[in-house]
C-alpha positions as CSV (number, residue, x, y, z in Angstrom):
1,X,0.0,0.0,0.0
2,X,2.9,2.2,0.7
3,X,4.3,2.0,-2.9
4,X,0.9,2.4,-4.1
5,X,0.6,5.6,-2.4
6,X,4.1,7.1,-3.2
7,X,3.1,6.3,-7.1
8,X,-0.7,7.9,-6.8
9,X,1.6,10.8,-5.4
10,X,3.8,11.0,-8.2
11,X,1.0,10.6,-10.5
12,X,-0.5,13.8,-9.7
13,X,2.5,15.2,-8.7
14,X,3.3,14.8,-12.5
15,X,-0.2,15.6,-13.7
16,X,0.1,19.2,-11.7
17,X,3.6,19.6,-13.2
18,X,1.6,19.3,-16.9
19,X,-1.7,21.5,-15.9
20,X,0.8,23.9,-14.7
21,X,3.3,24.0,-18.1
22,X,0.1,24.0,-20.2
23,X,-1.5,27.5,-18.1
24,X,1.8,28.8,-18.7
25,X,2.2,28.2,-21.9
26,X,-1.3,29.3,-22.8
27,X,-0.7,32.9,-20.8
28,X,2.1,33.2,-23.1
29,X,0.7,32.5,-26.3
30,X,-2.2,35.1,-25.1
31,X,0.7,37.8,-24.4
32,X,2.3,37.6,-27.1
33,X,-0.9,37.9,-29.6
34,X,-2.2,40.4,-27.9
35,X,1.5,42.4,-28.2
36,X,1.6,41.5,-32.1
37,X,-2.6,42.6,-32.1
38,X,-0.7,46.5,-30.6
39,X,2.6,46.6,-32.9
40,X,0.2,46.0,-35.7
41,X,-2.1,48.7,-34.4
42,X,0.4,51.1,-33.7
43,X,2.5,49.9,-37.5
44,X,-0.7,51.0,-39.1
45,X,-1.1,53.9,-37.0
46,X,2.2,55.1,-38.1
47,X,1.5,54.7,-41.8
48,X,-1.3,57.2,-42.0
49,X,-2.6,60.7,-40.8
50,X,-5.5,60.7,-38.4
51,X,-8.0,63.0,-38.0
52,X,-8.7,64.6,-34.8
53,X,-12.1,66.5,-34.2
54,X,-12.2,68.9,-31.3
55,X,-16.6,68.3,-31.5
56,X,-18.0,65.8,-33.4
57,X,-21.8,67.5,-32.6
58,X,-22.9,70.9,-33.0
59,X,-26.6,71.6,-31.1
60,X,-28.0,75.4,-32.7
61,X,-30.6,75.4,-29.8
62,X,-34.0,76.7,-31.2
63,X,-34.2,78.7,-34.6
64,X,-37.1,80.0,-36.6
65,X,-38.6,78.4,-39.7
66,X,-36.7,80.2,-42.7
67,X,-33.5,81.3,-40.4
68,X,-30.1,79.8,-41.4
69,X,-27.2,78.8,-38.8
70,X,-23.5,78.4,-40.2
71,X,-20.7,76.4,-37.8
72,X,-17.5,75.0,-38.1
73,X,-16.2,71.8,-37.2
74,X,-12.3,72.2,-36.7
75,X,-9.9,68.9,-36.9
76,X,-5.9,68.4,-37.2
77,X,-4.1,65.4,-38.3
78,X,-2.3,63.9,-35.7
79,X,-1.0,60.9,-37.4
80,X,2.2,60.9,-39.0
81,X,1.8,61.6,-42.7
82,X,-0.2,64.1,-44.5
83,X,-4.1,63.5,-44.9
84,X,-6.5,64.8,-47.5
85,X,-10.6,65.1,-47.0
86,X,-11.5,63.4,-49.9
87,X,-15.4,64.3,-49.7
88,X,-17.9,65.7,-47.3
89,X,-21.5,63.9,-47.6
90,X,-24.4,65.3,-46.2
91,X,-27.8,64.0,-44.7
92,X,-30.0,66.7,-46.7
93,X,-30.1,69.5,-49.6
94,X,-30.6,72.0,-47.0
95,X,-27.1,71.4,-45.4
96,X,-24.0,72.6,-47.8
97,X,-20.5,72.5,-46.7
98,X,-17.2,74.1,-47.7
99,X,-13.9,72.8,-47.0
100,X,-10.7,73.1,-47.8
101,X,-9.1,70.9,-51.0
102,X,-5.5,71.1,-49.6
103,X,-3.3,68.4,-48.1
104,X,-3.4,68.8,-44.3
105,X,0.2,68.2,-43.1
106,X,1.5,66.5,-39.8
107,X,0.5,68.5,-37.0
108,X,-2.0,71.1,-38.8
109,X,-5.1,72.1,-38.2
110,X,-8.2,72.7,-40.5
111,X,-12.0,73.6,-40.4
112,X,-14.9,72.2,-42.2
113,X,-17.7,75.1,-42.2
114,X,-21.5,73.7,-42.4
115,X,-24.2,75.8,-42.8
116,X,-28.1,74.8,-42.2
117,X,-31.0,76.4,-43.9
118,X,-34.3,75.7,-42.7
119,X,-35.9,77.6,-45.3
120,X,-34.5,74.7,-47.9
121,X,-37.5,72.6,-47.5
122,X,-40.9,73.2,-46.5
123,X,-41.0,70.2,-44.1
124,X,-37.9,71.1,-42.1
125,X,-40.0,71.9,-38.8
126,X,-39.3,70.6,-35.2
127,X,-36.4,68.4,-33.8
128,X,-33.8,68.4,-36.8
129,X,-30.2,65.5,-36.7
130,X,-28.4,66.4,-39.9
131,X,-25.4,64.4,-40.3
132,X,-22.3,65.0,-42.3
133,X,-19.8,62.0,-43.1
134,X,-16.3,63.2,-43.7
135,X,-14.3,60.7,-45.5
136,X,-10.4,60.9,-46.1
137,X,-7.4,58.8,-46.3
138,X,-6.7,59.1,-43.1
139,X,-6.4,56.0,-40.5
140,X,-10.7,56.7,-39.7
141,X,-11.7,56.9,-43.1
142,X,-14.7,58.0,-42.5
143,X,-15.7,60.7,-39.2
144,X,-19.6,61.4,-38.4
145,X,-20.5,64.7,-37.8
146,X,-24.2,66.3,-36.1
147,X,-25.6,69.2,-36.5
148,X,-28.5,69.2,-34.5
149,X,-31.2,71.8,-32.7
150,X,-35.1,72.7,-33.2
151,X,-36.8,74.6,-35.9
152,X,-39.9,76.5,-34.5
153,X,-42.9,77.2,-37.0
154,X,-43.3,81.6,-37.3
155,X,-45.4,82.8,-34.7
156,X,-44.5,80.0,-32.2
């Protein structure tokens, strides 16, 4: 019974020994793909611009029907090469945009102006969401921008 005993021992003694170099080796192999997952991140980080908004959403408050409100949405490229806005897409005909065509460099800084006219459509009345997708070559392809507020009827 003794020798029985001493080899149940080094049974799990050795089973232990295997659980434990198998954990080990798992929390390795999940460090080291979650380090290749951040080089890769950062690689492909360092291979583009990146656009940076200061405000993604612009809220007018309350305007009346037939008023127009103009904002700007102001951005720099914080990535490491230069970026250009390829197009700015908006949500309606009665939201126009202006921006500039030129390549925005390391480290500058640009604006994109937006300017809402409530007068555009007859039906433009109450809560209004007008978004405007930005799309470059940047690392974020594409940014959402909101214009948002209320548009009272005249002689609310």
């Amino acid at each position: 019974m003794h020798k029985n005993y001493k080899q149940h021992h080094k049974n799990i003694f050795y089973t232990m020994k295997i659980l434990i170099f198998n954990i080990l080796l798992f929390c390795s192999l999940q460090i080291l793909a979650q380090n290749k997952a951040e080089t890769l991140a950062m690689e492909t980080n360092e291979l583009h611009g990146k656009l940076a908004f200061v405000d993604r959403t612009y809220n007018f408050g309350k305007i009346r029907k037939g008023e127009k409100v103009t904002t700007s949405f102001y951005y720099k490229n914080t990535g490491s090469k230069p970026i250009h806005i390829l197009q700015v897409q908006t949500s309606c005909g009665c939201t126009i945009t202006e921006w500039s065509k030129k390549t925005i460099e390391v480290g500058k800084t640009g604006e994109i102006s937006v300017t809402f006219d409530s007068n555009e459509k007859e039906d433009i009345i109450g809560q209004q969401n007008k978004v405007i997708l930005v799309i470059s070559n940047a690392s974020n392809k594409e940014e959402k921008l909101t214009l948002q507020g209320e548009v009272q009827k005249i002689g609310n």
